[in-house]
matplotlib code that plots the C-alpha trace (Angstrom):
import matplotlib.pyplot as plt

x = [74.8, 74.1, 71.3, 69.0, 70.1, 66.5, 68.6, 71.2, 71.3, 70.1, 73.6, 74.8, 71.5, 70.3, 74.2, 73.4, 70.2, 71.4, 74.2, 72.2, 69.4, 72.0, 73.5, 70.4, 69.3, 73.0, 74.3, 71.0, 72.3, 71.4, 69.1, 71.1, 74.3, 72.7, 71.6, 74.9, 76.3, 73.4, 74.6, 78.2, 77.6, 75.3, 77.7, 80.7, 77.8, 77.4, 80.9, 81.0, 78.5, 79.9, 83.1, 80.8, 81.9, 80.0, 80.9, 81.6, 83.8, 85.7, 89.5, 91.1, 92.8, 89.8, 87.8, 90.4, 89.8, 85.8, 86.5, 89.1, 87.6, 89.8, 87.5, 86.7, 87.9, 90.4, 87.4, 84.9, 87.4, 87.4, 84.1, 83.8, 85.8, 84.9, 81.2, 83.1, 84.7, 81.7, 80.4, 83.2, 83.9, 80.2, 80.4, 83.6, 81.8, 78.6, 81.0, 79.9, 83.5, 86.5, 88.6, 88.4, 89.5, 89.3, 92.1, 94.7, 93.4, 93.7, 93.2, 95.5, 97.1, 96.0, 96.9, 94.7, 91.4, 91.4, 88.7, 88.7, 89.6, 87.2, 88.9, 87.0, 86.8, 85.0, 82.6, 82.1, 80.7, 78.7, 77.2, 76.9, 74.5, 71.1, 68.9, 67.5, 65.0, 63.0, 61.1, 62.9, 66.6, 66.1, 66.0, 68.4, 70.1, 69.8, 70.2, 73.8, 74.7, 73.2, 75.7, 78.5, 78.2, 77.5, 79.3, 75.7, 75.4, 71.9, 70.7, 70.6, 69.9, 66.6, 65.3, 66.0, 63.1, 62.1, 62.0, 65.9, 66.7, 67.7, 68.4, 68.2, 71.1, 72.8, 72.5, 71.0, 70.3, 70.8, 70.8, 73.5, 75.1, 74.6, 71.5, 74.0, 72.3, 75.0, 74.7, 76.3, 77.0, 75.6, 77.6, 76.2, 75.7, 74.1, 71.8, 70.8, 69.9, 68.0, 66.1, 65.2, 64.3, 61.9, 60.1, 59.8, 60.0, 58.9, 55.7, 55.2, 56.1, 54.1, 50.8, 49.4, 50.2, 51.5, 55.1, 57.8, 60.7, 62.8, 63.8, 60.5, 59.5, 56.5, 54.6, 55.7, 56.4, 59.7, 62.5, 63.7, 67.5, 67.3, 65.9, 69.1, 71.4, 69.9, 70.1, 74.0, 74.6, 72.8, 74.5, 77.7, 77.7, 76.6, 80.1, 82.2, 82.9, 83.1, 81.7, 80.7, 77.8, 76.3, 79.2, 81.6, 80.2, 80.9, 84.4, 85.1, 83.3, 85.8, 88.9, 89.0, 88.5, 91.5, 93.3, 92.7, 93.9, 90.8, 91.7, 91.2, 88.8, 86.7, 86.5, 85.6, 82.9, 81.1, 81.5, 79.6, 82.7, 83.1, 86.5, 88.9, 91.1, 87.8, 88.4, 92.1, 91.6, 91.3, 95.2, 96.2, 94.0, 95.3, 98.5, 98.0, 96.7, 100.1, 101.9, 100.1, 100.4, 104.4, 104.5, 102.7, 104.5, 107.7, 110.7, 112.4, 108.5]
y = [-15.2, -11.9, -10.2, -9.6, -5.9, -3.8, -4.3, -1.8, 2.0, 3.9, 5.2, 2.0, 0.0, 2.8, 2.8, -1.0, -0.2, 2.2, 0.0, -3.2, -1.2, 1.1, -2.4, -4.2, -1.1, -0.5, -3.7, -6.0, -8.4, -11.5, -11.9, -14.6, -12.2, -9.3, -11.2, -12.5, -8.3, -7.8, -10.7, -9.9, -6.4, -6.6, -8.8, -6.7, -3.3, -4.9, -5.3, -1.7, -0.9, -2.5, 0.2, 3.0, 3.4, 3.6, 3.2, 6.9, 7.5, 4.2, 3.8, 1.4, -0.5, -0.3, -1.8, -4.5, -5.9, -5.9, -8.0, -10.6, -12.0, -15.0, -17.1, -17.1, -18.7, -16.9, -17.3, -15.8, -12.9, -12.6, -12.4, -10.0, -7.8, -7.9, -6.3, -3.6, -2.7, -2.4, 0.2, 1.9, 2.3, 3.7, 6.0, 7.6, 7.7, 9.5, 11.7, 10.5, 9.6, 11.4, 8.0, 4.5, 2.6, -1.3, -0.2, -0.9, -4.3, -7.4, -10.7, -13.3, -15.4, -19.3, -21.2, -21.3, -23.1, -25.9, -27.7, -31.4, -33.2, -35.7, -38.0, -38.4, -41.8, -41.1, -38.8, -42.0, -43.9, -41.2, -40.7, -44.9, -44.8, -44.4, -46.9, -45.8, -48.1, -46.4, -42.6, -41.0, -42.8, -41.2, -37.9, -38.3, -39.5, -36.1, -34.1, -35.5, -35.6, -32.1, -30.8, -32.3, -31.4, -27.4, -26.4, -24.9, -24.0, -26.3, -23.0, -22.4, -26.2, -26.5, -23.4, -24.2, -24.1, -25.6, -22.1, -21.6, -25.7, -25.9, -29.4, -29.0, -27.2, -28.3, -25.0, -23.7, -20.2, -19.2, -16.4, -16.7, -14.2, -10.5, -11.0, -12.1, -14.0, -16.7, -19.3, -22.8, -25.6, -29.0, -32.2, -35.2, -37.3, -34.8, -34.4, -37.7, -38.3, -34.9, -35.9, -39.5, -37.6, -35.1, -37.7, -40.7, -39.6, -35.8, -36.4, -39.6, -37.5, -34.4, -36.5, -33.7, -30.8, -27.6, -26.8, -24.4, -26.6, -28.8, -30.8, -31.7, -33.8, -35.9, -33.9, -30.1, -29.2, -28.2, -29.6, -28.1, -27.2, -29.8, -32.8, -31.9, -32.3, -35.3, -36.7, -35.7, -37.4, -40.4, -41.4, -39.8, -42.4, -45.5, -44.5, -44.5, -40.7, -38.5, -35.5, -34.9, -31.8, -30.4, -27.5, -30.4, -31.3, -27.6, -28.0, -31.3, -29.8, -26.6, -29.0, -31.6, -28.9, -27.2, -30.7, -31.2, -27.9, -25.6, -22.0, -20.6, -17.4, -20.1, -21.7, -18.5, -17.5, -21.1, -20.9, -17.1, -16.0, -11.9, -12.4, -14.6, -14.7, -16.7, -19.1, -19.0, -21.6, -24.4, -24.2, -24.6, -27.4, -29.2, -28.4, -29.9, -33.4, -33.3, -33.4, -37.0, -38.2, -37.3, -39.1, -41.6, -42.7, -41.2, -44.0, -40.8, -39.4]
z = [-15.1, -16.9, -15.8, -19.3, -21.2, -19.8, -16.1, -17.4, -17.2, -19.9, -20.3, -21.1, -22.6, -25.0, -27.2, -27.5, -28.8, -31.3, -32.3, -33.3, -34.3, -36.9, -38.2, -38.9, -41.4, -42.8, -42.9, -42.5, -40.3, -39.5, -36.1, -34.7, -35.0, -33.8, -30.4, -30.5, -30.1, -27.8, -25.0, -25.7, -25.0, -22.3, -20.4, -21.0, -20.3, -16.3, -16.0, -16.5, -14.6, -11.5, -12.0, -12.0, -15.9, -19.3, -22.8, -23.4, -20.4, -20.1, -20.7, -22.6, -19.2, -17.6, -20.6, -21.3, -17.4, -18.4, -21.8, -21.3, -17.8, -16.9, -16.4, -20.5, -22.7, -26.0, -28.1, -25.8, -25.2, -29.0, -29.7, -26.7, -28.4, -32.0, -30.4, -28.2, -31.7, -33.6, -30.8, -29.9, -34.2, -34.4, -31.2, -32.7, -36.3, -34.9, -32.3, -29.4, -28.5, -29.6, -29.2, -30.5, -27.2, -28.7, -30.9, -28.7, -27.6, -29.4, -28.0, -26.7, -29.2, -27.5, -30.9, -33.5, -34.0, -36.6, -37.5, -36.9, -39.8, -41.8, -43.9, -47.6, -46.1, -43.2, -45.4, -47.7, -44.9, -43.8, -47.0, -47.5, -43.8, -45.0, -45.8, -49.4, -49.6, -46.5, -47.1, -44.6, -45.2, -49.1, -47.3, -45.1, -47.7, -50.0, -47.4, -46.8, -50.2, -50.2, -47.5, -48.6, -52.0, -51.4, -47.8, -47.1, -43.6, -41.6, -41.8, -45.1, -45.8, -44.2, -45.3, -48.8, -50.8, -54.5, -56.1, -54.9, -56.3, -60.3, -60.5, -64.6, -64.1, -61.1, -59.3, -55.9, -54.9, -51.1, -48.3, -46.0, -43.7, -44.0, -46.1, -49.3, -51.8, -53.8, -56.2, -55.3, -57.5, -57.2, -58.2, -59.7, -57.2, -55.1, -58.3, -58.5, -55.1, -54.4, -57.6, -56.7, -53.0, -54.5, -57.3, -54.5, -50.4, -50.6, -51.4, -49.3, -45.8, -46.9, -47.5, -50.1, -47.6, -49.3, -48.7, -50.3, -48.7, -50.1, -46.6, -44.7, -41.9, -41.4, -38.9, -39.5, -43.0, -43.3, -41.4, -38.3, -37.9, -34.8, -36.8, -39.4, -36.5, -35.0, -38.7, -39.5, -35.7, -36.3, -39.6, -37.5, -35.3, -37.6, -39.6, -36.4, -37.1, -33.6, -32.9, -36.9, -36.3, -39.6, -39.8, -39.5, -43.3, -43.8, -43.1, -44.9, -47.8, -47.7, -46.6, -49.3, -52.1, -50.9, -50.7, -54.1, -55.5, -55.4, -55.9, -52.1, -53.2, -55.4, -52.1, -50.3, -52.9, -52.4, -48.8, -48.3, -46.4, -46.4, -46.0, -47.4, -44.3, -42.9, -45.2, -44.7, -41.8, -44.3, -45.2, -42.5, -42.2, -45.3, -43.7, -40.7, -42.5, -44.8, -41.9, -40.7, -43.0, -43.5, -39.6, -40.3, -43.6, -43.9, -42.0, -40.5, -39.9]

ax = plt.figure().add_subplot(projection="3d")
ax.plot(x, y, z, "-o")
ax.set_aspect("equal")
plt.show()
């Protein structure tokens, strides 16, 4: 267990400090990634420690031992080191250091991470679950058709708010990573639904309470991420789909529009990815799901 970041010497706290605190006004990141670089660091800070090193002495063998720990696993060492290269870049940049140790590290290739696949099938009789004839199966209704119909992340689905919903003209706006406002597409169905939602169950959980959200719940306003998970497992389970967690909707939503020919930076764009090589994944993917179905199929498969 790593001991919290005040434990550590000022020689290896305060460059932690300066590092978050330098890409929350450049870069405005999001809090949840900027704890994320704070554990990360800290952990990989006491290893330091405990060699009688800091960040502006340490070598590049010496840092390597403190990242990739063996009892991690490849995508713990990778995150690891995507914060060590985010300080080590902004200790050379201010000249703190007159190296960049992190760049001769890279982590262990352990084969790539592919998202679990979720037929269109599946996703039908996810989105078939709810009971629309009940207030809260409505929601949980739109809220699905929602997701599926946008890639948003839970995040950005339960703090969507009226003022950011253009049903008239089938668009949403929303924040995602890095602060990055984009505009997302709504489909038809999701439309209908999400219309049907706001005229009939909205108003019957809220009870006349004021409320900028567009998801709510019945005793606190606005849905919680939690209650959006619970409701994604739920209607998981009822369809016989394992493991489906609200960023599983995220990659079915990204998967079957690249199955279907979707150009792969539209895809990128609708996703909020920086980087298209983020939303590279979703190739290999589709790849992965041609080849099933070439085994399962072919006579020589």
């Amino acid at each position: 267990m790593v001991n919290p970041a005040e434990d550590l010497p000022p020689s290896l706290q305060q460059p932690i400090e300066a590092l978050l605190e330098h890409l929350w006004l450049s870069e405005q990141l999001a809090h949840n990634t900027l704890e994320s670089y704070r554990r990360d660091l800290t952990k990989i800070g006491h290893r330091l420690h405990q060699q009688q090193q800091n960040w502006l002495t340490v070598d590049n063998i010496t840092l390597a031992a403190a990242i990739f720990a063996e009892d991690e696993k490849s995508t713990t060492h990778a995150r690891s080191l995507s914060a060590c290269k985010r300080l080590f870049r902004w200790l050379f940049d201010y000249q703190q250091r007159p190296d960049i140790p992190t760049d001769f590290l890279t982590t262990p290739q352990k084969g790539q991470y592919l998202p679990g696949i979720v037929s269109e099938n599946q996703i039908e009789a996810l989105l078939s679950a709810p009971d629309t004839e009940s207030v809260h199966g409505l929601r949980d209704k739109a809220l699905l058709e929602l997701m599926y119909a946008t890639g948003l992340r839970v995040s950005e689905a339960v703090s969507l708010t009226l003022a950011e919903l253009d049903l008239q003209r089938g668009l949403l706006s929303t924040i995602g990573k890095g602060n990055k406002q984009r505009l997302v597409p709504l489909g038809e169905e999701a439309i209908d639904w999400l219309q049907h939602y706001c005229a009939i169950s909205r108003p019957a959980l809220l009870k006349g309470r004021a409320c900028d959200a567009v998801f709510v719940s019945q005793k606190k306003g606005s849905m919680s991420r939690q209650l959006a998970w619970m409701i994604v497992s739920k209607y998981a389970a009822m369809a016989k789909i394992e493991h489906l967690s609200p960023h599983g909707l995220r990659h079915a939503f990204a998967t079957h529009l690249v199955n279907h020919g979707a150009d792969l930076r539209v895809v990128q764009l609708l996703l909020g990815h920086a980087d298209i090589s983020t939303t590279q994944i979703y190739t290999h993917v589709a790849n992965e799901r041609l080849k099933q179905i070439v085994q399962q199929h072919h006579p020589r498969g």
